[in-house]
BAPA-433526 format. One record per residue (C-alpha): x, y, z; residue number from 0; residue in one letter. Coordinates in steps of 0.25 Angstrom, whole numbers, plus 5000, padded with zeros to 4 digits. Example, Ala and Ser with C-alpha at 12.3 -4.5 7.8 and 13.67 -1.06 7.14 Angstrom:
REM BAPA-433526
    xx    yy    zz    i  aa
  5049  4982  5031    0   A
  5055  4996  5029    1   S
This chain:
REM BAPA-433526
    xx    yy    zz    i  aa
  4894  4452  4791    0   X
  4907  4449  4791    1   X
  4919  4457  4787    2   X
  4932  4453  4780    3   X
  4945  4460  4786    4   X
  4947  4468  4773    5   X
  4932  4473  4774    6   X
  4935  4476  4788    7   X
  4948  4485  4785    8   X
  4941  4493  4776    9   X
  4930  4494  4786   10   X
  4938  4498  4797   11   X
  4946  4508  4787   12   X
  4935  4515  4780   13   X
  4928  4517  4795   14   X
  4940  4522  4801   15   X
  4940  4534  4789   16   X
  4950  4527  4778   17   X
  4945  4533  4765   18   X
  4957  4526  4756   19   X
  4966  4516  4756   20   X
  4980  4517  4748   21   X
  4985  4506  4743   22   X
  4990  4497  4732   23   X
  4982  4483  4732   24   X
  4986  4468  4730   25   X
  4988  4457  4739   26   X
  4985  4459  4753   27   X
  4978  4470  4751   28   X
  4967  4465  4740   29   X
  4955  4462  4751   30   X
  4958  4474  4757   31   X
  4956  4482  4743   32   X
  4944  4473  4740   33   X
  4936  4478  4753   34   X
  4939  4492  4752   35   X
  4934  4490  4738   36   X
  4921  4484  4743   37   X
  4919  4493  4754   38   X
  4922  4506  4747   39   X
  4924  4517  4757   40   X
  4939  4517  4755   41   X
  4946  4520  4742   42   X
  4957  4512  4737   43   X
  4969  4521  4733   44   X
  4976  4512  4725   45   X
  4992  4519  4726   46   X
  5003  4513  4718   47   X
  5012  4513  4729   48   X
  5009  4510  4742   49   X
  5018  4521  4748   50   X
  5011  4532  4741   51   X
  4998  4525  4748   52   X
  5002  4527  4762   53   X
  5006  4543  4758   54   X
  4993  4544  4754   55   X
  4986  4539  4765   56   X
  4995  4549  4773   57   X
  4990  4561  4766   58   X
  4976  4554  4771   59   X
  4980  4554  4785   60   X
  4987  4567  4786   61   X
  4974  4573  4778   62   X
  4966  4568  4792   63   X
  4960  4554  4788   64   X
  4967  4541  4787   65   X
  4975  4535  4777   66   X
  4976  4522  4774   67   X
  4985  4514  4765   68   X
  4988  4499  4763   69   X
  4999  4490  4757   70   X
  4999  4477  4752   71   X
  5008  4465  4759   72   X
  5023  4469  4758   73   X
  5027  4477  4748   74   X
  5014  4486  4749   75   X
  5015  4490  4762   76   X
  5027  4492  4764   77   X
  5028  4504  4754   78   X
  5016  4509  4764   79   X
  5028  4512  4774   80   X
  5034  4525  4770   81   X
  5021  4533  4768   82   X
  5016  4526  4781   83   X
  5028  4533  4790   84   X
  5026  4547  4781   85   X
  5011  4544  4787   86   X
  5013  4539  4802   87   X
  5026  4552  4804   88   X
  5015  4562  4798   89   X
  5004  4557  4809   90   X
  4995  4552  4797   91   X
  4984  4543  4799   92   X
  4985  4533  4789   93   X
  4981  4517  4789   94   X
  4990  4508  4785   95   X
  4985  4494  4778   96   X
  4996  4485  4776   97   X
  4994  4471  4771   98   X
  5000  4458  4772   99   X
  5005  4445  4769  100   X
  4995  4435  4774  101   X
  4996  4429  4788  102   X
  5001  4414  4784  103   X
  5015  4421  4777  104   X
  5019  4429  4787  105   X
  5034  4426  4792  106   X
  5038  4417  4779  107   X
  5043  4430  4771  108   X
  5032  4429  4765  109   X
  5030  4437  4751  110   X
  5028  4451  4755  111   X
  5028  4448  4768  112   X
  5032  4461  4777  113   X
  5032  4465  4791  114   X
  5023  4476  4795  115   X
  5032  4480  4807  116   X
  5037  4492  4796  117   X
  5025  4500  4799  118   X
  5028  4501  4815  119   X
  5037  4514  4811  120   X
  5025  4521  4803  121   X
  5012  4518  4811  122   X
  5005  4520  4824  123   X
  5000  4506  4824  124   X
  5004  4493  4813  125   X
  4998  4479  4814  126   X
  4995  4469  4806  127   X
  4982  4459  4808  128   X
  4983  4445  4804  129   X
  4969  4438  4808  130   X
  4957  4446  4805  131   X
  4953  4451  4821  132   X
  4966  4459  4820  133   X
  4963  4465  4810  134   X
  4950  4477  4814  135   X
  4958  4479  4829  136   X
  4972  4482  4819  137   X
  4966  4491  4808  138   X
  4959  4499  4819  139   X
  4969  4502  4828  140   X
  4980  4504  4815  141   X
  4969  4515  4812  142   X
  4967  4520  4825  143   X
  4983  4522  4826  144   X
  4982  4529  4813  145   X
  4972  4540  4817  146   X
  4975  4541  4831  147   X
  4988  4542  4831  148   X
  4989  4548  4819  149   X
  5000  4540  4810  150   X
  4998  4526  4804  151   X
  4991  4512  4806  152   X
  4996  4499  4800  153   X
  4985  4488  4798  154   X
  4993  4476  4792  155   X
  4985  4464  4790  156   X
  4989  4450  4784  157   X
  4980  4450  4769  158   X
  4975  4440  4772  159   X
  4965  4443  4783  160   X
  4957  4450  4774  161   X
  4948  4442  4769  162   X
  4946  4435  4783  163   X
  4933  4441  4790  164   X
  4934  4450  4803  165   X
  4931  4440  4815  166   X
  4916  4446  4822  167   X
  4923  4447  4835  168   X
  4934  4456  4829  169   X
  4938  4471  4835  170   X
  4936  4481  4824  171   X
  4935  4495  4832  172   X
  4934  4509  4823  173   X
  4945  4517  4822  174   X
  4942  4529  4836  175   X
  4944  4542  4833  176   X
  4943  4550  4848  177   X
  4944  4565  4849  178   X
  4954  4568  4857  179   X
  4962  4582  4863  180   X
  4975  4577  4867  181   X
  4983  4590  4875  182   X
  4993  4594  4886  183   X
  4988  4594  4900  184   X
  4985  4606  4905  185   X
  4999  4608  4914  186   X
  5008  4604  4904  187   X
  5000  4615  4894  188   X
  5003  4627  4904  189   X
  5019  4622  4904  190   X
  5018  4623  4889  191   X
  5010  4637  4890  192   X
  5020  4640  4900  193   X
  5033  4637  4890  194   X
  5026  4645  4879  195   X
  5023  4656  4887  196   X
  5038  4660  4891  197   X
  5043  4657  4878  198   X
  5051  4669  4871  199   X
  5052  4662  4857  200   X
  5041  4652  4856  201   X
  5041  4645  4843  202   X
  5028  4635  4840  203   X
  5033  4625  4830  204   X
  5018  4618  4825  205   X
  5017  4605  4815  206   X
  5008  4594  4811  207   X
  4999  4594  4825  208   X
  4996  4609  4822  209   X
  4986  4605  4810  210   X
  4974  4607  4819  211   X
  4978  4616  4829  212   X
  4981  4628  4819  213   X
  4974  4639  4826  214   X
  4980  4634  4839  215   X
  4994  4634  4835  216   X
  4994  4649  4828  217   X
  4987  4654  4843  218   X
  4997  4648  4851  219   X
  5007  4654  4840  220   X
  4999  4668  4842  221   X
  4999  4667  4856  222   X
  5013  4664  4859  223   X
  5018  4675  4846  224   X
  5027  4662  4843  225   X
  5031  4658  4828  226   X
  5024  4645  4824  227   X
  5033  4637  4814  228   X
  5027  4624  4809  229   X
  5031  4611  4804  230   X
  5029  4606  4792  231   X
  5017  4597  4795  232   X
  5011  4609  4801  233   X
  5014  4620  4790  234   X
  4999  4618  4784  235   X
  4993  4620  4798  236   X
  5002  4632  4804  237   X
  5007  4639  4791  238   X
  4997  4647  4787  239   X
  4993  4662  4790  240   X
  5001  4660  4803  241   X
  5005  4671  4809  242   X
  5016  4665  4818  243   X
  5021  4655  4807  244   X
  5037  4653  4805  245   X
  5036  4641  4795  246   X
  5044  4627  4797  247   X
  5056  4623  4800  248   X
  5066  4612  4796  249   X
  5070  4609  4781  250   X
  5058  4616  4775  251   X
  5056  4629  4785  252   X
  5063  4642  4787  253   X
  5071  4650  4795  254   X
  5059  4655  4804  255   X
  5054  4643  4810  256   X
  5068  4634  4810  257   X
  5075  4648  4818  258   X
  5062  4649  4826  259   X
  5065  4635  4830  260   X
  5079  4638  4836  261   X
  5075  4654  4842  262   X
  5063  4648  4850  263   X
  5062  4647  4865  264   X
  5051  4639  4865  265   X
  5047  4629  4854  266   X
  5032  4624  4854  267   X
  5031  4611  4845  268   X
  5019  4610  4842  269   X
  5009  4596  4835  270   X
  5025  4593  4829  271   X
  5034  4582  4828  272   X
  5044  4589  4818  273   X
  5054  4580  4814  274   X
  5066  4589  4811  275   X
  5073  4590  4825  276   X
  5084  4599  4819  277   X
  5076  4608  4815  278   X
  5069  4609  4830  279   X
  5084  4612  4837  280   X
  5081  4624  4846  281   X
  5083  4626  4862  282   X
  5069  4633  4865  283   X
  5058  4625  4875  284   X
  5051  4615  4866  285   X
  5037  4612  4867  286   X
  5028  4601  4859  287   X
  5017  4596  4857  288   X
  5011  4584  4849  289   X
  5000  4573  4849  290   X
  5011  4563  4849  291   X
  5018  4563  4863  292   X
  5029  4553  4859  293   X
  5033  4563  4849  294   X
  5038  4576  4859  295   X
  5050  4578  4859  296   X
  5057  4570  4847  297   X
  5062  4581  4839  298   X
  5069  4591  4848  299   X
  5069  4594  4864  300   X
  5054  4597  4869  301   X
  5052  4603  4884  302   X
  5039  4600  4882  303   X
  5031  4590  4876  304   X
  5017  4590  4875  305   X
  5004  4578  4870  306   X
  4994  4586  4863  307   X
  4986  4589  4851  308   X
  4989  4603  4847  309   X
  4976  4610  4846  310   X
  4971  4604  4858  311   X
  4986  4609  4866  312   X
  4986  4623  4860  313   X
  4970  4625  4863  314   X
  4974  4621  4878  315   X
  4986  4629  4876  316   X
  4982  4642  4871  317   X
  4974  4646  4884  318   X
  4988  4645  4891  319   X
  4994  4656  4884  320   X
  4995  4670  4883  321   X
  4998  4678  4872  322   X
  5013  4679  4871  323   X
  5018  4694  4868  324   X
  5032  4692  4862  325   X
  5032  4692  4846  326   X
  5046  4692  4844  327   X
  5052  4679  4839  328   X
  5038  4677  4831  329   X
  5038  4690  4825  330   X
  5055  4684  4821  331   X
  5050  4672  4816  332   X
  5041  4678  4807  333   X
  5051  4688  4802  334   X
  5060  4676  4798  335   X
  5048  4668  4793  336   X
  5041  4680  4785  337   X
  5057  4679  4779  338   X
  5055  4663  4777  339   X
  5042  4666  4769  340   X
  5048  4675  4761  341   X
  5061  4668  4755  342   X
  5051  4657  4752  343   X
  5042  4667  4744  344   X
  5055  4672  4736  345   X
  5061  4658  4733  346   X
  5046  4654  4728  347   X
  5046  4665  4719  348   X
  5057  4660  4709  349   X
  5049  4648  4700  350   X
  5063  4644  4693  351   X
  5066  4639  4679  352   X
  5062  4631  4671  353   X
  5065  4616  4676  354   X
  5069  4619  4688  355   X
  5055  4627  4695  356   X
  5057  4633  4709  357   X
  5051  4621  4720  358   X
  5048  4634  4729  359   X
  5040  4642  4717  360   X
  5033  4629  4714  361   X
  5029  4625  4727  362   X
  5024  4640  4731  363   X
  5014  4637  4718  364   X
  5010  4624  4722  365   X
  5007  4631  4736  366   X
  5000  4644  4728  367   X
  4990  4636  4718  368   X
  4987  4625  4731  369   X
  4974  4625  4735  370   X
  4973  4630  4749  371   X
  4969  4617  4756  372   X
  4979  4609  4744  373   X
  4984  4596  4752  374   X
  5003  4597  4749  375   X
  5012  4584  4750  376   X
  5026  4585  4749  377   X
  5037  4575  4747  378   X
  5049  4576  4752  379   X
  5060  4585  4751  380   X
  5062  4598  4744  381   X
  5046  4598  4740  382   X
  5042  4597  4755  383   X
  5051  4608  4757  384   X
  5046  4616  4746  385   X
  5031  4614  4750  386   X
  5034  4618  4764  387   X
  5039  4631  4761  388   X
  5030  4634  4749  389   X
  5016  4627  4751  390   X
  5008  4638  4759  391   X
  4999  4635  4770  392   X
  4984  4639  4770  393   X
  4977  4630  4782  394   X
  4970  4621  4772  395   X
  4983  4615  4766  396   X
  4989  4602  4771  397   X
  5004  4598  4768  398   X
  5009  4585  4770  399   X
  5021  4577  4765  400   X
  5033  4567  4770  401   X
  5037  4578  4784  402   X
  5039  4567  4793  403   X
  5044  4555  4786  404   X
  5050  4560  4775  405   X
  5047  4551  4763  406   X
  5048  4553  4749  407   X
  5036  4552  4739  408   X
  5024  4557  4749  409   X
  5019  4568  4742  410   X
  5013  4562  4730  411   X
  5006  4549  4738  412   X
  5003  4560  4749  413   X
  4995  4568  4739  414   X
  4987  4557  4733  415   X
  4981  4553  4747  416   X
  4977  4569  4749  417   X
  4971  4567  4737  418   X
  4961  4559  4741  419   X
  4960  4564  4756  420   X
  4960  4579  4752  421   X
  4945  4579  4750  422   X
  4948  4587  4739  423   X
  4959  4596  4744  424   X
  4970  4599  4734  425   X
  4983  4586  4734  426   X
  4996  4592  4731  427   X
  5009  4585  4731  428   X
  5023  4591  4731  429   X
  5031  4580  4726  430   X
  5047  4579  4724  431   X
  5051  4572  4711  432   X
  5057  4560  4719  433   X
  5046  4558  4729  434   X
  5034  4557  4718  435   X
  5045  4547  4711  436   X
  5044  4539  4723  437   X
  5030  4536  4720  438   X
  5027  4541  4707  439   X
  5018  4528  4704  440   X
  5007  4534  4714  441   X
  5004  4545  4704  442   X
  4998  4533  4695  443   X
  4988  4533  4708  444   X
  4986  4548  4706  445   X
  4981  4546  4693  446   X
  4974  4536  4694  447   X
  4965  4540  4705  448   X
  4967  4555  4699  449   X
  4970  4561  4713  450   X
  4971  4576  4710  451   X
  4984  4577  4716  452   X
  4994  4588  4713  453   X
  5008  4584  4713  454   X
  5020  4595  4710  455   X
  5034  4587  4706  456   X
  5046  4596  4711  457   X
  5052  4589  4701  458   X
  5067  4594  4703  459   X
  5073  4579  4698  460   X
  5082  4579  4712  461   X
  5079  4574  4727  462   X
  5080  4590  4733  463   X
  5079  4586  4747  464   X
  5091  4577  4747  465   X
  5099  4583  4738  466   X
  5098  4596  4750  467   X
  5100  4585  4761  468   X
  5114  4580  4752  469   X
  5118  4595  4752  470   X
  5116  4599  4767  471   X
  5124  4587  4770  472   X
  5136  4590  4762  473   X
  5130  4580  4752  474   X
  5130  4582  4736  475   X
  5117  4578  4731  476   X
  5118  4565  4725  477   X
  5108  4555  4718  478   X
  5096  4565  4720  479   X
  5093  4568  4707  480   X
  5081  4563  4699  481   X
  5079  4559  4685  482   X
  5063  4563  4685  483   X
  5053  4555  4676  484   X
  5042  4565  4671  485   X
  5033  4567  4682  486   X
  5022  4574  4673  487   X
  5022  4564  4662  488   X
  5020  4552  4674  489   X
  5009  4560  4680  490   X
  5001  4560  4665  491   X
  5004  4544  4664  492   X
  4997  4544  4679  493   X
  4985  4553  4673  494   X
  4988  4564  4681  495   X
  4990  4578  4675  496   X
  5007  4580  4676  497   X
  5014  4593  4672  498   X
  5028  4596  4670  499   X
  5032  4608  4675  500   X
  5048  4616  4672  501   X
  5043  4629  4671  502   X
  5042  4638  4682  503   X
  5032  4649  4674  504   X
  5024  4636  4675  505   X
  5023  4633  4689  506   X
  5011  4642  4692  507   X
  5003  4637  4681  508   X
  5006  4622  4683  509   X
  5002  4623  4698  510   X
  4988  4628  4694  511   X
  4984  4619  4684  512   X
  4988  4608  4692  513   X
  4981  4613  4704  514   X
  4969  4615  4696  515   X
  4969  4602  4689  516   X
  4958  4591  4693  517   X
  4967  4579  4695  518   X
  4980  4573  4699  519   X
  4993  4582  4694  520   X
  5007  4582  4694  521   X
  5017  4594  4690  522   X
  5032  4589  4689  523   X
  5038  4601  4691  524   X
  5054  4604  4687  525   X
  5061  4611  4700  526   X
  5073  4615  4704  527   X
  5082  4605  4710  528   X
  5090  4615  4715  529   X
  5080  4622  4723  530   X
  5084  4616  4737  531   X
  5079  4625  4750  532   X
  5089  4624  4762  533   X
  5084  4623  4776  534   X
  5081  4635  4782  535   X
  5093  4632  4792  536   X
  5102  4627  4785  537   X
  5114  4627  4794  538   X
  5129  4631  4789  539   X
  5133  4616  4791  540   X
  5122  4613  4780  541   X
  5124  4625  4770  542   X
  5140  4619  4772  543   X
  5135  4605  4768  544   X
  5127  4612  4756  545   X
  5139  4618  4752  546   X
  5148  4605  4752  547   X
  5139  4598  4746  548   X
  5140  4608  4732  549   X
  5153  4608  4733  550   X
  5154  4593  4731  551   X
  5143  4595  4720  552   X
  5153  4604  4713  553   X
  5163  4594  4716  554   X
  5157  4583  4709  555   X
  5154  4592  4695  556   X
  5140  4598  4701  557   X
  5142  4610  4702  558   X
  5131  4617  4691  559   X
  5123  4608  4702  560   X
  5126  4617  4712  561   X
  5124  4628  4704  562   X
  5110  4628  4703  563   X
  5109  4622  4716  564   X
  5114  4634  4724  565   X
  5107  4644  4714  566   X
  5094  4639  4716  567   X
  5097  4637  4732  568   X
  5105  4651  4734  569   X
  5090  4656  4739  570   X
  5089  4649  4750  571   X
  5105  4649  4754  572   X
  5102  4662  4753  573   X
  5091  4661  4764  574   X
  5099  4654  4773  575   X
């Protein structure tokens, strides 16, 4: 019996393992709708935004199926872009569906005609089908990209081929999914074993690639007595009960790592692409190691760069090396480390007072009343850096937010798609006051479908990041305040429970209930603007600029501003 090329998407989508598609419907994309609603093994996740769709089809990928999101002609699809790169830089398999006009208007400016030459940034593969044989041989190879390569496949097709049926003699393959062990040849493994061998100071620096290799890693870390700091990516998988473990660099780490970094002799970068390169300057011997080759060596100076999957490399590796006698620099790391731990510990201790709650206190509850295999997101800025230094590991947790890309807004969009993914597991989002603005109309979607998701507002009525990054440049802050609706009274108009919460004796009790509660919540929490960590490097060039930019605070009449700004922050002045 024939088949329509919009019973043949679905098909091909539901075979290859898509369980929902995100999307706002109309036009272009209304035979599509029709034929998963026929067909019923996808669920139609209708988003109010289409940006918030492709961040929830992320969370899918990055929880270990495929997302898969679509966007109408024009407009619709273009707001797929920003949750697409997020995607594609995080290695998330995720489907794109983006729709268009039909083929007779094409090259007429036509009404809401786009070219899809923007996706060419944020996907392995992006094409667009205009007569129905395309279209089988295109969806499969955008999905074969997706999951292979790990990132994102673009399927654009013109709207109207849907309703044409799928020619007999059409190609239309299944989506392949070999079993493969990609790792160093057996020379280039002894050179490495070599280099580790006679390192002094070795320094293993693990990420993202690490996730399944855990048991590996901390042998090689065992073996060679070396520190084992991790990115932020791979703080889920290397964190806990690690007795080699330094924590992070960059922004969000301490001095342990970031020092470990510039004191090492040999640097192994391992299943990482860490994007910070001045947070990787150092004259030791670099190794690395990554599935992606093209990727070695963009960040800083490599010796040796290495193709391979990690377990697969460390289990070849191991049998190569001998236990390494030497302690010394691990046994320094973890001195400065155990000191890194404790000053977070003490700075968590103090809640605050009333309308301006500790960020640090709060966090450490959220991370205390979790569940132990709870799903985090993050938005960007001052809560990422807050949940990285607060949410505790426990091997079961996954953490994932904007790390690579950068963007506004994901945390909320990002919860909803665990949500539904999880099977079950616990969604909790950590979102900044401007980035669940961003996308506010998406928490209509939470209620609606009553996705028991958690969100926490660090609701501090200022963009903390950049208010810092004005500072450190010699910048006074400027234009970064916000003037907040009531998140909580939103959230009860969207049929989800929302609590206000100025209180800091109320922390404790607010996080339990909404932990506890069976459906969607949302606590707008009051913290304190002023609570702004420094990097744990912060050079005397920088501290300079952070002094000149109070000084022009004063200057311009600000100066009770500066006053509360330094006396919240004179803890971690203090540190440095």
């Amino acid at each position: 019996m024939s088949r329509t090329i919009a019973e043949t998407i679905v098909d091909m989508l539901a075979d290859a393992g898509v369980k929902r598609l995100y999307a706002v419907t109309g036009d272009s994309l209304n035979l599509l709708n029709d034929a998963i609603r026929r067909d019923g093994r996808i669920d139609w996740v209708h988003v109010r935004h289409e940006e918030a769709g492709a961040y929830a089809a992320m969370a899918e990928g990055v929880l270990g199926g495929i997302g898969c999101c679509a966007g109408s002609s024009g407009p619709g699809h273009v707001h797929l872009i920003n949750g697409l790169y997020d995607a594609h830089r995080w290695g998330a398999p995720v489907i794109a569906l983006p729709s268009t006009i039909d083929r007779a208007d094409y090259g007429m400016e036509s009404f809401q005609e786009t070219d899809l030459g923007m996706f060419d940034g944020c996907s392995w593969y992006n094409e667009l089908a205009q007569i129905p044989e395309q279209a089988p041989r295109m969806l499969q190879q955008a999905l074969q990209n997706a999951i292979t390569r790990k990132g994102v496949g673009v399927f654009g097709y013109s709207g109207d081929i849907l309703p044409l049926d799928l020619p007999e003699t059409s190609i239309a393959s299944p989506v392949y999914r070999p079993e493969t062990i990609v790792r160093p040849d057996d020379a280039t493994l002894d050179e490495l074993a070599d280099l580790l061998a006679n390192a002094k100071r070795p320094l293993i620096y693990g990420g993202m690639g690490c996730d399944h290799a855990r048991a590996q890693v901390r042998e090689l870390a065992r073996r060679l007595n070396a520190p084992l700091g991790w990115t932020l990516k791979g703080k889920m998988a290397l964190e806990h009960d690690n007795p080699n473990g330094i924590g992070m660099t960059g922004f969000i780490g301490g001095k342990a790592c970031a020092d470990a970094i510039a004191k090492a002799d040999v640097v192994l970068l391992l299943g990482t692409d860490f994007p910070w390169k001045d947070f990787l300057k150092t004259d030791a011997r670099i190794a690395q190691i990554l599935t992606h080759g093209e990727r070695l060596g963009r960040r800083t100076h490599v010796e040796m760069g290495l193709i391979g999957d990690v377990r697969a490399t460390l289990d070849a590796l191991l049998p190569r090396l001998k236990n390494r006698d030497d302690d010394s620099f691990l046994k320094d790391r973890r001195d400065v480390y155990t000191s890194d731990q404790e000053g977070l510990a003490r700075h968590a201790k103090d809640g605050g007072k009333t309308g301006e709650i500790s960020p640090e206190y709060l966090t450490a509850m959220i991370s205390k009343y979790a569940d132990d295999d709870a799903i985090f997101t993050a938005d960007t800025g001052m809560t990422t850096v807050w949940a990285a230094r607060y949410l505790e590991s426990t091997g079961k947790r996954a953490f994932m937010g904007s790390f690579s890309h950068g963007s506004m807004a994901n945390a909320m969009p990002q919860a909803m798609g665990a949500a539904l993914a999880g099977e079950g597991r616990q969604s909790i989002a950590l979102c900044g006051d401007g980035g669940l603005s961003m996308l506010m109309g998406d928490l209509a979607t939470i209620g609606q479908y009553q996705l028991p998701v958690k969100m926490v507002v660090y609701n501090n009525s200022s963009l903390g990041m950049v208010e810092i990054e004005m500072q450190l440049a010699g910048l006074p802050n400027y234009q970064t305040e916000m003037t907040n609706p009531d998140f909580a009274q939103i959230a009860r108009a969207c049929n989800i429970k929302g609590v206000t919460v100025d209180d800091p004796e109320k922390v404790d009790d607010a996080i339990r209930s909404a932990m506890a509660h069976d459906g969607p919540v949302l606590l707008d929490v009051k913290t304190d603007r002023y609570a702004v960590a420094m990097p744990p490097h912060t050079s005397v060039d920088q501290l300079g600029s952070y002094a000149l930019s109070e000084a022009k605070m004063i200057l311009s009449g600000r100066g009770t501003e500066v006053i509360d700004q330094i006396s919240t922050n004179f803890k971690y002045l203090r540190d440095l």
